[in-house]
C-alpha positions in Angstrom: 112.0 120.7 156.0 108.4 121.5 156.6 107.1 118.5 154.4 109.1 116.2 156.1 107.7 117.7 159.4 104.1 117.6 157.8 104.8 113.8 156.6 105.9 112.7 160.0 103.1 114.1 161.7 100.9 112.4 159.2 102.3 109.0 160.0 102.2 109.7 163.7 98.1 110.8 163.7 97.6 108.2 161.2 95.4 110.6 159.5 96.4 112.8 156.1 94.0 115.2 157.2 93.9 118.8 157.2 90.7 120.4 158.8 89.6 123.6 157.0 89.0 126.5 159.0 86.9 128.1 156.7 84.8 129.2 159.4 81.5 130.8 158.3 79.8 132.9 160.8 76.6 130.6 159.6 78.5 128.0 160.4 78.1 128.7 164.4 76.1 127.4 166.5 73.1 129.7 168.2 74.5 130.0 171.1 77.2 131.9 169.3 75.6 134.4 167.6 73.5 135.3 169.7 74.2 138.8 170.2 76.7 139.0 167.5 75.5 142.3 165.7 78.5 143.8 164.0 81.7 142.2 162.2 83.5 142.5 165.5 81.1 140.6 167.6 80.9 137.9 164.5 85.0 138.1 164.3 85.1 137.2 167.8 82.7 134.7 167.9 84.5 132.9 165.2 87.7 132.8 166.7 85.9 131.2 170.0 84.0 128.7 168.0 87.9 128.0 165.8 89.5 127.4 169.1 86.8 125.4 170.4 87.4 123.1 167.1 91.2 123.1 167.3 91.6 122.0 170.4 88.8 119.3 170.0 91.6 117.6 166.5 95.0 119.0 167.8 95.4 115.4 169.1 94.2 113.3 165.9 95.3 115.7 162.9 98.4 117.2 161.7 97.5 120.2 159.8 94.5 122.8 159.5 93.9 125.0 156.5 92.7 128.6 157.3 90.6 130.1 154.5 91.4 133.5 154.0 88.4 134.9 152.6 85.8 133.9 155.0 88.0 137.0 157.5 88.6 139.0 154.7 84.7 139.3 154.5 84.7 141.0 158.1 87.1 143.4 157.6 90.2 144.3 159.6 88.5 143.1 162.6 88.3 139.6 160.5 92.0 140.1 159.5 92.4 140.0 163.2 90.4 137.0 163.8 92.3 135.0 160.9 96.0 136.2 162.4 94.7 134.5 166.0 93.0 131.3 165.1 96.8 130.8 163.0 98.7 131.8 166.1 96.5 129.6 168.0 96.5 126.2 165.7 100.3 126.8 165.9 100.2 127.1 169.8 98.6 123.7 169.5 101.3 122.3 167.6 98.9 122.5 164.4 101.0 122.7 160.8 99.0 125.9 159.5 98.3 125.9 155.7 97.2 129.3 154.9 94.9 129.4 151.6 95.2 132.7 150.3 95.8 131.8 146.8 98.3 134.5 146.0 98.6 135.8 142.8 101.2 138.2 141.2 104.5 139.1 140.1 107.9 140.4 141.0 108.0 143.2 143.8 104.0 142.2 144.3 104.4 138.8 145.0 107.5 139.5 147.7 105.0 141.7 149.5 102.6 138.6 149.8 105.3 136.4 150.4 106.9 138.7 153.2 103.3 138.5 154.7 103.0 135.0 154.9 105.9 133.0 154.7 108.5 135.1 156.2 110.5 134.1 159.8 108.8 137.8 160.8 105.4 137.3 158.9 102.3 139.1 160.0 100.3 136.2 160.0 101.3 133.1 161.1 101.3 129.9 159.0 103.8 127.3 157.4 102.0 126.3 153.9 100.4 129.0 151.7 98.6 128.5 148.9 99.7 129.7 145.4 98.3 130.2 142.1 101.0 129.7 139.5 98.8 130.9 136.3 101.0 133.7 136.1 104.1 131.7 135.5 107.5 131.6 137.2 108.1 135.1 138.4 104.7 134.7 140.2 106.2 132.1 142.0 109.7 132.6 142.3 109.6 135.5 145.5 107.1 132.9 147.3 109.6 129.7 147.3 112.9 132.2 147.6 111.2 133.4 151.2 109.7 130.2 151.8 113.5 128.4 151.3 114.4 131.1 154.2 112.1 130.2 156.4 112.1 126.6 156.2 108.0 127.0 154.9 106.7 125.9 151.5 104.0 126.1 149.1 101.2 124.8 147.6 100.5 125.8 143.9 96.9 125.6 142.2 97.9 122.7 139.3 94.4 121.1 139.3 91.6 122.3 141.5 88.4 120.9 142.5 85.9 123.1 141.2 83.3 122.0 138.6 84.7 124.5 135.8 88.1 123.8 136.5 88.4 121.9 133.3 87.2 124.6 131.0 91.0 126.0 130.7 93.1 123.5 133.1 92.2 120.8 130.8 92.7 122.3 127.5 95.2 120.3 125.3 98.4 122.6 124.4 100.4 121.9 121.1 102.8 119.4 122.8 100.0 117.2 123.8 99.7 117.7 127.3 97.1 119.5 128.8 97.4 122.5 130.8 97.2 121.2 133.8 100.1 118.4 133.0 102.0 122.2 132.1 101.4 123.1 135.4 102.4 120.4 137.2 105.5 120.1 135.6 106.3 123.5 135.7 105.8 123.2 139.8 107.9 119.8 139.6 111.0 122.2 138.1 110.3 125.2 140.9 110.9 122.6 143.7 113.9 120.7 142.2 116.8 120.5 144.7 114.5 121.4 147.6 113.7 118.1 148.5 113.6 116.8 152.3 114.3 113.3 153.6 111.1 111.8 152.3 112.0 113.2 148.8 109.4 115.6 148.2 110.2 119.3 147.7 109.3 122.4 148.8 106.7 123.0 146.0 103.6 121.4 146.3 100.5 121.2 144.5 96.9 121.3 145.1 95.2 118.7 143.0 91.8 118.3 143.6 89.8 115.2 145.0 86.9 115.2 142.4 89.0 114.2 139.7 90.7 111.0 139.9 92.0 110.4 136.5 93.5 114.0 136.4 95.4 113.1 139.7 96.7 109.3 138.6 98.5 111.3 135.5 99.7 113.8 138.1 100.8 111.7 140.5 103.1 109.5 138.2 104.4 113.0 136.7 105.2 114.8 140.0 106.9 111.9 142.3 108.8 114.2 144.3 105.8 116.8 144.7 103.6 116.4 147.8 99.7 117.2 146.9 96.9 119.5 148.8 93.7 117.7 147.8 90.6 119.5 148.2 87.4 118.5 146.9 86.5 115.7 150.0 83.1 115.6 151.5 80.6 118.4 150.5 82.4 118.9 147.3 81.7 115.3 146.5 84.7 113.7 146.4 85.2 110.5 148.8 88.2 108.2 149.5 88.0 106.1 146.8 88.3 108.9 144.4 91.0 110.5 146.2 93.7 107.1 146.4 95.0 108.0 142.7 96.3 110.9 144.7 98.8 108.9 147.0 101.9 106.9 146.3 102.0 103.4 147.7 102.3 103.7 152.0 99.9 106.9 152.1 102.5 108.8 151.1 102.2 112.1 149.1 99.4 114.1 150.1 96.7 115.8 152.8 93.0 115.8 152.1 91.0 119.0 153.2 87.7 119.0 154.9 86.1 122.2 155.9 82.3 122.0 156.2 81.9 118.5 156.9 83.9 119.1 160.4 82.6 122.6 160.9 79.3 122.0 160.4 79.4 118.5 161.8 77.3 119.8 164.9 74.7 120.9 162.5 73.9 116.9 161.6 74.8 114.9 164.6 73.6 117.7 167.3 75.2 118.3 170.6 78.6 120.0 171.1 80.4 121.3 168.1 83.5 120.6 169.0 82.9 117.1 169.8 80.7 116.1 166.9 83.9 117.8 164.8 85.8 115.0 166.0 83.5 112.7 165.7 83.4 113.6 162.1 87.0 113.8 162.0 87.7 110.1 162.9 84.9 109.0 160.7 86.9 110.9 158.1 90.0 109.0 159.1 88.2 105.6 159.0 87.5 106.2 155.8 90.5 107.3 154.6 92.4 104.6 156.3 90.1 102.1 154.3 91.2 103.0 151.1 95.0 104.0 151.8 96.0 101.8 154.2 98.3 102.4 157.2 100.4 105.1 156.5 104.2 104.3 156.6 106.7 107.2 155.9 109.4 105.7 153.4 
């Protein structure tokens, strides 16, 4: 099951890390974009500078997370771009989260499924990114193709963003808040999917920046494993992000895009290598808080 793959990977890196691909063409160094001057110069620049970056952490992470919208914003020949650098991450031996965020119902939502998750999907990836809001036949055609494939998801339950709280937090008739719905609404999707390490094949992405939010998740969802965003540049840091993890390091992945993308753009020389520099910082840190990580 692909979160028992994802978990054993994690405890072999040492590092519950997933480097964001959410590659900004501003991002690049000079030497890049020089010459660059339409979307498919910039498309193919980005998928040199991604390849650069996943070949400099295919050795010390387990996982990347490749934003669709920064190759939505160049078009079909961005579409392009986004399909290689997940081709290429996978090539590498990479587990390929795609964030897409999908979002709809029914016939819809087995279109976006049959896109991403399928054995024949158009673009390559193992993890996708859901956003559950819509309730359970938004979700329903994304784990029925994902169980096919052996894949999984990760559904929005509490995000990272500063205005998150203005309906996730809400408080609902029973007491609980929205995102406590949420999170046990994903907790019922994934009963009965669960791998050797007992988490299922629903996840949830639970944000970094609030650490009160994810202690009251994490005691609710013990068999859900957690996408946390919200490290770094969003202000979230590893002390925040522990209420996130069950005792071992077990239990989630924390995202970092720009702080290893735009490593180069602080420490100077190479990209690539100041990316891993960055990334091993990031795992130092990490590994303070949590621990060594032991799969149970």
């Amino acid at each position: 099951m692909i979160f028992d793959t994802l978990i054993e990977r994690i405890t072999m890196t040492q590092a519950p890390i997933c480097v964001g691909l959410d590659t900004s063409f501003s991002y690049l160094p000079e030497s890049l974009k020089k010459g660059a001057e339409d979307e498919k110069d910039r498309a193919k620049a980005i998928v040199k500078f991604n390849r650069a970056i996943v070949d400099a952490v295919c050795d010390i992470v387990p996982a990347v997370k490749v934003q669709i919208a920064y190759y939505e914003a160049l078009g079909t020949a961005g579409m392009k771009a986004f399909k290689k650098t997940c081709e290429y991450a996978k090539e590498k031996g990479l587990i390929v989260i795609a964030d897409a965020k999908r979002n709809d119902i029914g016939a819809t939502a087995a279109q976006y499924a049959q896109a991403f998750l399928s054995e024949e999907a158009l673009f390559p990836c193992d993890l996708l990114t859901v956003n559950g809001y819509l309730g359970t036949d938004g979700v329903a055609p994304f784990l029925e193709e994902a169980k096919k494939s052996d894949k999984g998801v990760f559904v929005l339950v509490k995000t990272s963003n500063p205005s998150s709280g203005e309906l996730q937090n809400l408080k609902l008739e029973d007491g609980r808040t929205v995102y406590e719905c949420m999170g046990d609404m994903v907790k019922m999707w994934g009963e009965g999917t669960e791998g050797k390490y007992g988490y299922s094949r629903a996840g949830a992405v639970v944000g970094a920046t609030y650490p009160a939010e994810a202690a009251a998740l994490r005691s609710r969802l013990p068999h859900t494993f957690f996408l946390i965003p919200g490290y770094g540049a969003q202000g979230g840091n590893a002390e925040m992000l522990k209420t996130c993890f069950h005792a071992g390091g077990m239990g989630g992945i924390v995202n970092n895009s720009r702080g290893i993308l735009c490593a180069h753009q602080k420490r100077g020389g190479d990209p690539a290598e100041a990316a891993r520099a960055a990334t091993l910082d990031m795992k130092k840190d990490i590994l303070s808080v949590l621990g060594e990580i032991c799969a149970k």
